[in-house]
C-alpha atoms as one frame of an Amber mdcrd trajectory, in Angstrom:
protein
 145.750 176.815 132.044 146.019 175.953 135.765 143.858 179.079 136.421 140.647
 177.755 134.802 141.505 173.957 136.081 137.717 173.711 137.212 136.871 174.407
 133.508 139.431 171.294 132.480 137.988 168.972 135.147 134.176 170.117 134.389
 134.662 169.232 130.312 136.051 166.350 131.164 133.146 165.147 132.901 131.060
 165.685 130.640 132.619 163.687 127.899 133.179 161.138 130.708 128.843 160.995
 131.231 128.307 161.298 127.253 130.904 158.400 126.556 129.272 156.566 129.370
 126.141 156.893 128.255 126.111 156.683 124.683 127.762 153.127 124.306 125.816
 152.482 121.167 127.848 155.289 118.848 129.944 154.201 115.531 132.897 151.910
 116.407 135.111 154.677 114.822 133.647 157.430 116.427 133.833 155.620 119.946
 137.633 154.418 119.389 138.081 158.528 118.845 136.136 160.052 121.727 138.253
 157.392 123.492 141.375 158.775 122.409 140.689 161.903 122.724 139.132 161.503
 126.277 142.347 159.740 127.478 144.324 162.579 125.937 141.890 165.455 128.084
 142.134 163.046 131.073 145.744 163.618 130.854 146.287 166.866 129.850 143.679
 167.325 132.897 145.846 165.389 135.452 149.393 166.875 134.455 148.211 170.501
 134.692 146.729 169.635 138.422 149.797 167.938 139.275 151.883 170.708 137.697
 150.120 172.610 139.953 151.295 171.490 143.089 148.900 171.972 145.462 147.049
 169.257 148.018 143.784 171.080 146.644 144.521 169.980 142.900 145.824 166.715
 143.964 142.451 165.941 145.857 140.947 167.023 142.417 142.794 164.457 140.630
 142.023 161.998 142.784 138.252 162.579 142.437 138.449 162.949 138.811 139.956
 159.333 138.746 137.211 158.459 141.211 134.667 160.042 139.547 136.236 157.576
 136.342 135.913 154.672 138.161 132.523 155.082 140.078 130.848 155.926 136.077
 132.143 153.286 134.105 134.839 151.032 135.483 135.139 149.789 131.883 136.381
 153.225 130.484 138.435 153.898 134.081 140.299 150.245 133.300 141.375 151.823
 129.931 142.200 155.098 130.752 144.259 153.880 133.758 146.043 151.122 132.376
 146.790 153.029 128.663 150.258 154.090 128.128 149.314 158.025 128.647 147.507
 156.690 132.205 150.270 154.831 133.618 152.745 157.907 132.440 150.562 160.645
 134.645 149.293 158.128 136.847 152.908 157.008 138.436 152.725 156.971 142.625
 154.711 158.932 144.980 156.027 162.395 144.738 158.642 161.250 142.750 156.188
 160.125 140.184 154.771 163.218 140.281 158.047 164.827 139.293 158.801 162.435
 136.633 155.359 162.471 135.125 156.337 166.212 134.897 159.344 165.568 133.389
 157.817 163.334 130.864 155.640 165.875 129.950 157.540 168.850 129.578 159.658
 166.454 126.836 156.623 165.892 124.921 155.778 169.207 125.051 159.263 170.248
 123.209 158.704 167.497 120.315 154.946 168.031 119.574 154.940 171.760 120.510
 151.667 172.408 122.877 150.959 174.658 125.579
Protein backbone atom coordinates (compact mmCIF):
# COMPACT_ATOMS: atom_id res chain seq x y z
CA UNK A 1 0.00 0.00 0.00
CA UNK A 2 2.83 2.44 0.83
CA UNK A 3 4.21 1.69 -2.69
CA UNK A 4 1.35 3.32 -4.65
CA UNK A 5 0.94 6.20 -1.77
CA UNK A 6 0.74 8.83 -4.72
CA UNK A 7 -2.31 6.80 -5.93
CA UNK A 8 -3.89 7.14 -2.10
CA UNK A 9 -3.09 10.87 -1.90
CA UNK A 10 -4.26 11.55 -5.72
CA UNK A 11 -7.98 9.76 -4.96
CA UNK A 12 -8.19 11.52 -2.16
CA UNK A 13 -8.07 14.70 -3.83
CA UNK A 14 -10.31 14.15 -5.93
CA UNK A 15 -13.11 13.31 -3.61
CA UNK A 16 -11.74 16.28 -1.62
CA UNK A 17 -12.56 18.79 -5.10
CA UNK A 18 -15.94 16.73 -5.85
CA UNK A 19 -17.13 17.08 -2.10
CA UNK A 20 -16.03 20.65 -2.32
CA UNK A 21 -17.69 21.36 -5.13
CA UNK A 22 -20.82 19.63 -5.15
CA UNK A 23 -22.30 21.07 -1.80
CA UNK A 24 -25.79 20.80 -3.15
CA UNK A 25 -25.91 16.63 -3.12
CA UNK A 26 -28.64 14.59 -0.89
CA UNK A 27 -28.12 15.19 2.87
CA UNK A 28 -27.59 11.35 3.09
CA UNK A 29 -25.39 11.02 0.38
CA UNK A 30 -23.18 14.05 1.67
CA UNK A 31 -23.15 12.72 5.47
CA UNK A 32 -21.62 9.37 3.51
CA UNK A 33 -19.02 10.81 1.14
CA UNK A 34 -18.15 12.54 4.44
CA UNK A 35 -17.58 9.48 6.21
CA UNK A 36 -16.08 7.82 3.89
CA UNK A 37 -13.68 10.75 2.95
CA UNK A 38 -12.58 11.03 6.64
CA UNK A 39 -12.04 7.28 6.62
CA UNK A 40 -9.59 7.63 3.07
CA UNK A 41 -8.09 10.76 4.72
CA UNK A 42 -7.02 8.48 7.38
CA UNK A 43 -6.24 5.44 5.96
CA UNK A 44 -4.17 8.02 3.65
CA UNK A 45 -2.29 9.65 6.62
CA UNK A 46 -1.48 6.35 8.68
CA UNK A 47 0.05 4.56 5.67
CA UNK A 48 2.40 7.87 5.06
CA UNK A 49 3.20 7.98 8.57
CA UNK A 50 3.70 4.21 8.69
CA UNK A 51 5.99 4.96 6.24
CA UNK A 52 8.46 6.82 7.94
CA UNK A 53 10.02 8.93 5.77
CA UNK A 54 10.44 13.07 5.85
CA UNK A 55 9.20 12.68 2.08
CA UNK A 56 5.74 11.09 3.18
CA UNK A 57 5.51 13.27 6.13
CA UNK A 58 5.83 16.47 3.84
CA UNK A 59 3.00 14.63 1.88
CA UNK A 60 0.82 14.55 4.79
CA UNK A 61 1.32 17.77 5.60
CA UNK A 62 0.25 19.03 2.15
CA UNK A 63 -2.60 16.75 1.99
CA UNK A 64 -3.89 18.47 5.26
CA UNK A 65 -2.96 21.73 3.57
CA UNK A 66 -4.35 21.01 0.52
CA UNK A 67 -7.75 20.24 3.10
CA UNK A 68 -7.62 23.37 4.52
CA UNK A 69 -6.75 25.76 1.55
CA UNK A 70 -10.21 23.88 -0.44
CA UNK A 71 -12.72 24.02 2.05
CA UNK A 72 -11.84 24.98 5.59
CA UNK A 73 -15.37 23.78 6.42
CA UNK A 74 -14.65 20.05 5.47
CA UNK A 75 -10.73 20.49 6.91
CA UNK A 76 -12.54 21.69 10.48
CA UNK A 77 -14.38 18.28 10.37
CA UNK A 78 -11.96 16.05 9.23
CA UNK A 79 -9.40 17.48 11.72
CA UNK A 80 -11.34 17.77 14.70
CA UNK A 81 -13.40 14.11 14.12
CA UNK A 82 -12.42 11.39 16.37
CA UNK A 83 -10.45 9.42 13.40
CA UNK A 84 -8.54 13.12 12.77
CA UNK A 85 -7.43 13.79 16.15
CA UNK A 86 -6.34 9.83 16.42
CA UNK A 87 -3.83 10.18 13.15
CA UNK A 88 -3.46 13.71 13.59
CA UNK A 89 -1.63 13.56 17.26
CA UNK A 90 1.85 15.90 17.27
CA UNK A 91 5.28 14.82 17.89
CA UNK A 92 7.02 11.66 17.02
CA UNK A 93 5.53 10.11 19.76
CA UNK A 94 2.17 10.72 18.28
CA UNK A 95 3.27 9.34 15.37
CA UNK A 96 4.07 6.09 17.14
CA UNK A 97 0.94 5.96 19.02
CA UNK A 98 -1.27 6.82 16.11
CA UNK A 99 0.51 3.64 14.80
CA UNK A 100 -0.23 1.81 17.60
CA UNK A 101 -3.81 2.76 17.51
CA UNK A 102 -4.02 1.58 14.25
CA UNK A 103 -2.46 -1.60 14.14
CA UNK A 104 -5.29 -2.44 17.15
CA UNK A 105 -8.00 -1.58 14.89
CA UNK A 106 -6.61 -3.39 12.33
CA UNK A 107 -6.74 -6.80 14.57
CA UNK A 108 -10.59 -6.16 15.56
CA UNK A 109 -12.02 -5.08 12.13
CA UNK A 110 -9.53 -7.15 10.06
CA UNK A 111 -8.13 -4.73 7.07
CA UNK A 112 -5.02 -4.50 5.30
Amino acid sequence: MIGRIDQQIFVNKRMIDYMSEHKAINIKTRHYMMNYLDIVTTVTSIMLIKSGTDENLQKKRELWNYIKEKDRWMYFRLRNGILGQAMNLPGKGGRKISVAEYKIVRRFVGFN
